[in-house]
C-alpha positions in Angstrom: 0.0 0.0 0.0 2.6 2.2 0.7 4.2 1.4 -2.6 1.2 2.3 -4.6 0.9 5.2 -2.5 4.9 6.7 -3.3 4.0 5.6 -6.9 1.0 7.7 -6.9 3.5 10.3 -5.6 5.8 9.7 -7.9 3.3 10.7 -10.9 1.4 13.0 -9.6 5.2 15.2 -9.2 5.8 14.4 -12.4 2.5 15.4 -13.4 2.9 18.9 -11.7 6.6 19.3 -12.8 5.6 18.5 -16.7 2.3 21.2 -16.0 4.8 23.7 -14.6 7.6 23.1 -16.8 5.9 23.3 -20.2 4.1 26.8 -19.7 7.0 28.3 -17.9 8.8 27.5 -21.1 6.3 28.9 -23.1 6.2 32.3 -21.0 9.7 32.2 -21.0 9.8 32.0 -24.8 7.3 34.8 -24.8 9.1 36.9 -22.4 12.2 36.7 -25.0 9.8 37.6 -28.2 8.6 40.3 -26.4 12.3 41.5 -25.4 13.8 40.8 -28.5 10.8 42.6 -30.0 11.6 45.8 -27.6 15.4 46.0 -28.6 14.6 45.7 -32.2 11.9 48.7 -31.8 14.6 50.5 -29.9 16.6 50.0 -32.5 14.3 51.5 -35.2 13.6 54.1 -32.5 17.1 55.7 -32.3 17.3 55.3 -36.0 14.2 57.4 -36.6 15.2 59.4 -34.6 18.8 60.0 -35.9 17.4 60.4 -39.6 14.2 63.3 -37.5 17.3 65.6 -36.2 19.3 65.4 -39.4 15.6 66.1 -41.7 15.5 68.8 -38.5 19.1 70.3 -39.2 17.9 70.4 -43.0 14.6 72.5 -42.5 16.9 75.1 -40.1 19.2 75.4 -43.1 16.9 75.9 -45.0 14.8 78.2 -43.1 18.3 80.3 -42.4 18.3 80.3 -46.7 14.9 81.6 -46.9 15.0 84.4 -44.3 18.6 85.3 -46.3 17.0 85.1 -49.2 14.0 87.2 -48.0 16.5 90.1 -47.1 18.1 90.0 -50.4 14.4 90.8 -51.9 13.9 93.3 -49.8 16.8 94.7 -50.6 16.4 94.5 -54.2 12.9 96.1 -53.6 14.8 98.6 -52.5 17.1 99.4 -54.7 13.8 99.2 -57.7 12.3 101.6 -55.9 15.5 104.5 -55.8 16.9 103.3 -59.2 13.2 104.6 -60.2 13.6 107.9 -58.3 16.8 108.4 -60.0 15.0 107.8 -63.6 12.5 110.7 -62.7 14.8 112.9 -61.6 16.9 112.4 -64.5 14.1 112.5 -67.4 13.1 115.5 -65.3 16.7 117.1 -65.4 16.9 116.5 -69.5 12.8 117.8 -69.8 14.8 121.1 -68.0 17.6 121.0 -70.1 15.6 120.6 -73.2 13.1 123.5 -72.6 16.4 125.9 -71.6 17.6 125.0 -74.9 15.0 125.7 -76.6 14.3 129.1 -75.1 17.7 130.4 -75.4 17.7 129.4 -79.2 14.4 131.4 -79.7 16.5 134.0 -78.0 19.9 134.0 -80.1 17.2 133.4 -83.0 15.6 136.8 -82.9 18.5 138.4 -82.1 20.2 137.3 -85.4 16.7 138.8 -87.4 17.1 142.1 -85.9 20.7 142.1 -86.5 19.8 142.2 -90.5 16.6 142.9 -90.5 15.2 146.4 -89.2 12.8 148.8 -90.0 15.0 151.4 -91.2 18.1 150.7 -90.0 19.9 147.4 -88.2 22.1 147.0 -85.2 25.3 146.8 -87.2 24.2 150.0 -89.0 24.2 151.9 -85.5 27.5 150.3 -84.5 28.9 151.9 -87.5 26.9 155.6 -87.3 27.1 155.9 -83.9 30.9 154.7 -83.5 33.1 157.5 -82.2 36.2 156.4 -84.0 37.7 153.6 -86.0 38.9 151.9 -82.6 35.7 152.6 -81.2 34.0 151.0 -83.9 36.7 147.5 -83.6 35.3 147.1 -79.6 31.7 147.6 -80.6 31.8 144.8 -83.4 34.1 142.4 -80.9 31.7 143.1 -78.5 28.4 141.4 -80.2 31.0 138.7 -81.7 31.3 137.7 -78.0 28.1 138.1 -77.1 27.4 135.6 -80.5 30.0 133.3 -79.1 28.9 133.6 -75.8 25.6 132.0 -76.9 27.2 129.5 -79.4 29.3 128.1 -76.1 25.9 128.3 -73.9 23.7 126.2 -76.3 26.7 123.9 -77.0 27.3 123.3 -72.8 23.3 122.6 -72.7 23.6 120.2 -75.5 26.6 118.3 -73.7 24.5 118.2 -70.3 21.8 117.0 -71.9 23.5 114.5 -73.6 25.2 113.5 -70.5 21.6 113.0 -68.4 20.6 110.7 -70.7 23.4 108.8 -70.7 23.2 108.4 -67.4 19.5 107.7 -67.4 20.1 104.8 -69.8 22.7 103.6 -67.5 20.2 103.7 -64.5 17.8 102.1 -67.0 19.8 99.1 -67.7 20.6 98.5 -63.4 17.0 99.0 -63.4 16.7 96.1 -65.9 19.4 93.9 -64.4 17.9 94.1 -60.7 14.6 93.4 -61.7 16.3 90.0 -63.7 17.7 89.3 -60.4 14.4 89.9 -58.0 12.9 87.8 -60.5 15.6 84.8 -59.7 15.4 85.5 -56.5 11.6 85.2 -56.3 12.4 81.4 -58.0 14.8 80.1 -55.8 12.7 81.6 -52.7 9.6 79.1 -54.4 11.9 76.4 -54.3 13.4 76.9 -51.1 9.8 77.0 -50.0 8.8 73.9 -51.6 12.0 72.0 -50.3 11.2 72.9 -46.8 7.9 71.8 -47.3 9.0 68.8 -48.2 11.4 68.2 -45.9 8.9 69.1 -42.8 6.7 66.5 -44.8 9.4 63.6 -44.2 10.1 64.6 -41.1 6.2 64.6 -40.3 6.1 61.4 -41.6 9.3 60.0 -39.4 7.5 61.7 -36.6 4.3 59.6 -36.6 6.4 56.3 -37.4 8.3 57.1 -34.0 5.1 57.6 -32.0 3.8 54.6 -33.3 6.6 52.7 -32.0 6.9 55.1 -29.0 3.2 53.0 -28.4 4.8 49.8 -29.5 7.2 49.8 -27.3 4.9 51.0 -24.3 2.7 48.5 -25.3 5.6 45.6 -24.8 6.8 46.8 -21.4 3.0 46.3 -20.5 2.8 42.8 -22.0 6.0 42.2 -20.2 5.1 43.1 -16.8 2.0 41.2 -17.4 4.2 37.6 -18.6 6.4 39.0 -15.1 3.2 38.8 -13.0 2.0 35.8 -14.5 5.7 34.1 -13.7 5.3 35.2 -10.1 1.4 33.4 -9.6 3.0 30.5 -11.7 5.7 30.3 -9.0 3.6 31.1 -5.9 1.1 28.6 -7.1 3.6 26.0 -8.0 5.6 26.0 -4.2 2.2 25.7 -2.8 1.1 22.0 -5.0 4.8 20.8 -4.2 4.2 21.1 -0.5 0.3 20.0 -1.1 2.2 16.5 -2.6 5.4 16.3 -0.4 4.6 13.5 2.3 8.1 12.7 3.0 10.7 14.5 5.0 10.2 17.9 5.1 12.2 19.7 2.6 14.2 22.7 3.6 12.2 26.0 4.0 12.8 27.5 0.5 12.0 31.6 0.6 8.8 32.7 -1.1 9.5 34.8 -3.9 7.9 38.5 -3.8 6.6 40.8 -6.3 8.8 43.6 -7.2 7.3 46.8 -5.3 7.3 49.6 -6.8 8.2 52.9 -3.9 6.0 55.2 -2.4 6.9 58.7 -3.7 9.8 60.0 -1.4 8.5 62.7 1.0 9.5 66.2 -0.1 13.4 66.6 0.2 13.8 62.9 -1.0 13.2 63.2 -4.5 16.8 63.3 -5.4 17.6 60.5 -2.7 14.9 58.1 -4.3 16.4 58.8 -8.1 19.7 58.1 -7.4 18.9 54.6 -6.3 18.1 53.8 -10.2 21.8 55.3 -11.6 22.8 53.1 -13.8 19.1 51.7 -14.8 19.1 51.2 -18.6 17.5 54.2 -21.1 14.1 52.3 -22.5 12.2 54.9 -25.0 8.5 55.1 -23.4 9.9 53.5 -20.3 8.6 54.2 -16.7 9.7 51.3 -14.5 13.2 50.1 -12.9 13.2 48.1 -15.9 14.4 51.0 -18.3 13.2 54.5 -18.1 13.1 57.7 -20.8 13.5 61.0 -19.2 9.7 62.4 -18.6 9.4 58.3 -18.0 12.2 58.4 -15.2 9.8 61.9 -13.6 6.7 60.2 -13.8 8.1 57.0 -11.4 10.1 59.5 -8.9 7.5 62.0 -8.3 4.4 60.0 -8.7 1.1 61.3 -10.2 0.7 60.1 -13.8 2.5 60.2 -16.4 3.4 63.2 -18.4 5.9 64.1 -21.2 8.3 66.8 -20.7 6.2 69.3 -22.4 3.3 68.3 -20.3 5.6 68.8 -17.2 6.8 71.8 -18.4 3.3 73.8 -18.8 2.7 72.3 -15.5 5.4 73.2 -13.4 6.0 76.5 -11.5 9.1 78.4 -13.2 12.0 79.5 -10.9 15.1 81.0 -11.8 17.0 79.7 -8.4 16.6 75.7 -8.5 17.0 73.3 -5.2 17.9 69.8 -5.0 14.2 68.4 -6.6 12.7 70.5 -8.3 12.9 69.7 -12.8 15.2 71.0 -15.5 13.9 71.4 -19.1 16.1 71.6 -22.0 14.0 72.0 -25.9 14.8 71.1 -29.6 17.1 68.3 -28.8 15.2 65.2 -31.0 12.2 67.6 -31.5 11.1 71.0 -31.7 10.2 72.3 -28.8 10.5 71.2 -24.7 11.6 67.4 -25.5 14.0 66.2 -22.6 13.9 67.0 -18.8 16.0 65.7 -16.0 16.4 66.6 -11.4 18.1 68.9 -10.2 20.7 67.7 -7.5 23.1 70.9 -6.7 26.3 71.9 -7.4 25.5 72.4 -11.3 24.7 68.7 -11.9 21.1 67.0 -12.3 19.9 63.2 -12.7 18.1 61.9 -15.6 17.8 59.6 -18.6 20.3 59.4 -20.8 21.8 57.2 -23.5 23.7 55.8 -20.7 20.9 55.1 -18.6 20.2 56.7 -15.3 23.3 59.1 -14.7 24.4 62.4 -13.7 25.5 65.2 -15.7 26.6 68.8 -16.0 24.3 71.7 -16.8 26.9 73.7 -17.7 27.8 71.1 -20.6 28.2 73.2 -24.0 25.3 70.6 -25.3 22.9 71.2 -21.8 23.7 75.2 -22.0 22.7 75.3 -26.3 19.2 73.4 -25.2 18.3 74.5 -21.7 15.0 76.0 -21.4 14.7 76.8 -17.5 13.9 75.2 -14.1 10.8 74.5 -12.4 8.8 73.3 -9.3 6.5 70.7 -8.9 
């Protein structure tokens, strides 16, 4: 009888060992798929992510082009619109030239009628009658030869200015021409440079809602994994308890029970920095929040308790100081994404705690990378 009864034993272990074996095998299995499915999302992550800040770097190079370019047409506006006040001025200039020319001609015109034609008599007739003497008569002729030549010179000077003002205008013409060519080019590259921004914000869009939808991927993982985690712990508990439901024999030695992981209570306030330092070294998990792996607003959200909340989110919520204590948040923007995108604890002494490629770590605010991108500090 007691035979039968240690082979009933005997099978009814085996029994349980083969029922606990098989699924831990199988949730073993599924805990690898799902971490192997995690690193290669990470993977795709941080390459997203690389090709989003280079498409980024593009659309600032481009928007520096554009806003040059911009000033160049204004510029060239510019210069249209004076090169045109020059034109008036000049075609007004040669309209005053012209109309002084034409009046003194009508002057030296009549004069040259009444010098040969008179009623009775004619100038040079009283330069001869009325001339005192021979050497009297020499200075009166000279004199209306200069005054002859005198207008000769006048109309030719007028003629020369003239000439001169619309040479110049058609000089002004011709810059008019050219900068109106170049607005025009101008105009075409600032429509391209347009339509390459455009698309380069439309790739980077597009990049953007890839990494969100692995951002929820990956999220969605660490939940399944916690879950095949919990389900390993019942499977565990459960399992203890049927082996010492069978066990008739000697008593084995006490073997511990396992525990679920606890997760701590919020540190009181003063303790923030305390509670975060006990997770240096804890790997960087994109859309992480657990000792597991942690991204920065991730890493926030498991110190301070209370939901969790991207940077940005924090940021809008947060009370903005300009004198920071060991606790309160730093915010940095535009270092994967436009915007506030990273934040990390202030401990003192210039250094905070946060998420970073190399996991949970310290570093320096006054880092030439932390001092380009920080955006302030605030206060829960």
């Amino acid at each position: 009888m007691k035979q039968l009864k240690m082979v009933t034993t005997v099978i009814a272990t085996g029994l349980i060992m083969f029922s606990t074996v098989a699924p831990q095998v199988n949730a073993e299995r599924n805990k690898q798929t799902i971490q192997a499915n995690i690193h290669t999302k990470e993977q795709e992550r941080k390459d997203i992510m690389k090709q989003m800040d280079e498409r980024l770097n593009e659309i600032k190079a481009l928007e520096k082009t554009i806003a040059d370019n911009e000033t160049k047409l204004k510029q060239t506006e510019t210069d249209i619109s004076e090169t045109q006040k020059l034109i008036r001025e000049k075609t007004i200039a040669i309209d005053a030239l012209q109309k002084k020319i034409e009046q003194r001609g009508e002057v030296i015109k009549k004069r040259l009628v009444s010098l040969q034609t008179q009623p009775t008599t004619n100038i040079v007739t009283e330069v001869v009658i009325n001339a005192k003497s021979f050497a009297d008569l020499l200075d009166r002729m000279n004199s209306i030869n200069l005054l002859l030549q005198s207008d000769k010179s006048i109309l030719e000077a007028q003629e020369k200015d003239k000439a001169q003002v619309e040479k110049d205008r058609e000089l002004i013409l011709q810059k008019e021409q050219q900068l109106r060519a170049f607005m025009e080019e101008l105009q075409k590259t600032q429509q391209q440079l347009a339509a390459d921004r455009q698309a380069k914000q439309a790739i980077w869009n597009e990049l953007n809602d890839k990494l969100q939808a692995i951002v929820a991927t990956i999220a969605a993982e660490n939940r399944e994994l916690t879950k095949a985690e919990e389900r390993d712990f019942q499977r565990l508990s459960l399992n203890l308890q049927r082996s010492d439901n069978t066990e008739d024999t000697k008593p084995a030695p006490a073997v511990p029970t396992p525990t679920k992981p606890s997760i701590a209570a919020p540190a009181p306030a003063g303790g923030v920095v305390a509670k975060a330092q006990q997770y240096l070294g804890v790997p960087y998990v994109f859309g992480g929040a657990s000792p597991r792996g942690f991204d920065c607003s991730g890493f926030i959200s498991y110190i301070y308790g209370g939901g969790r909340k991207t940077a940005a989110g924090y940021y809008a919520s947060a009370t903005k100081i300009s004198t920071p204590q060991p606790g309160d948040l730093v915010f940095f923007a535009n270092t994967y994404k436009p915007g506030i995108s990273h934040i990390g604890i202030y401990v003192g002494n210039g250094q905070m705690i946060h998420a970073s490629d190399r996991g949970i770590a310290y570093s320096s605010l006054s880092s030439s990378y932390n001092q380009k991108h920080f955006a302030g500090y605030g206060r829960l």
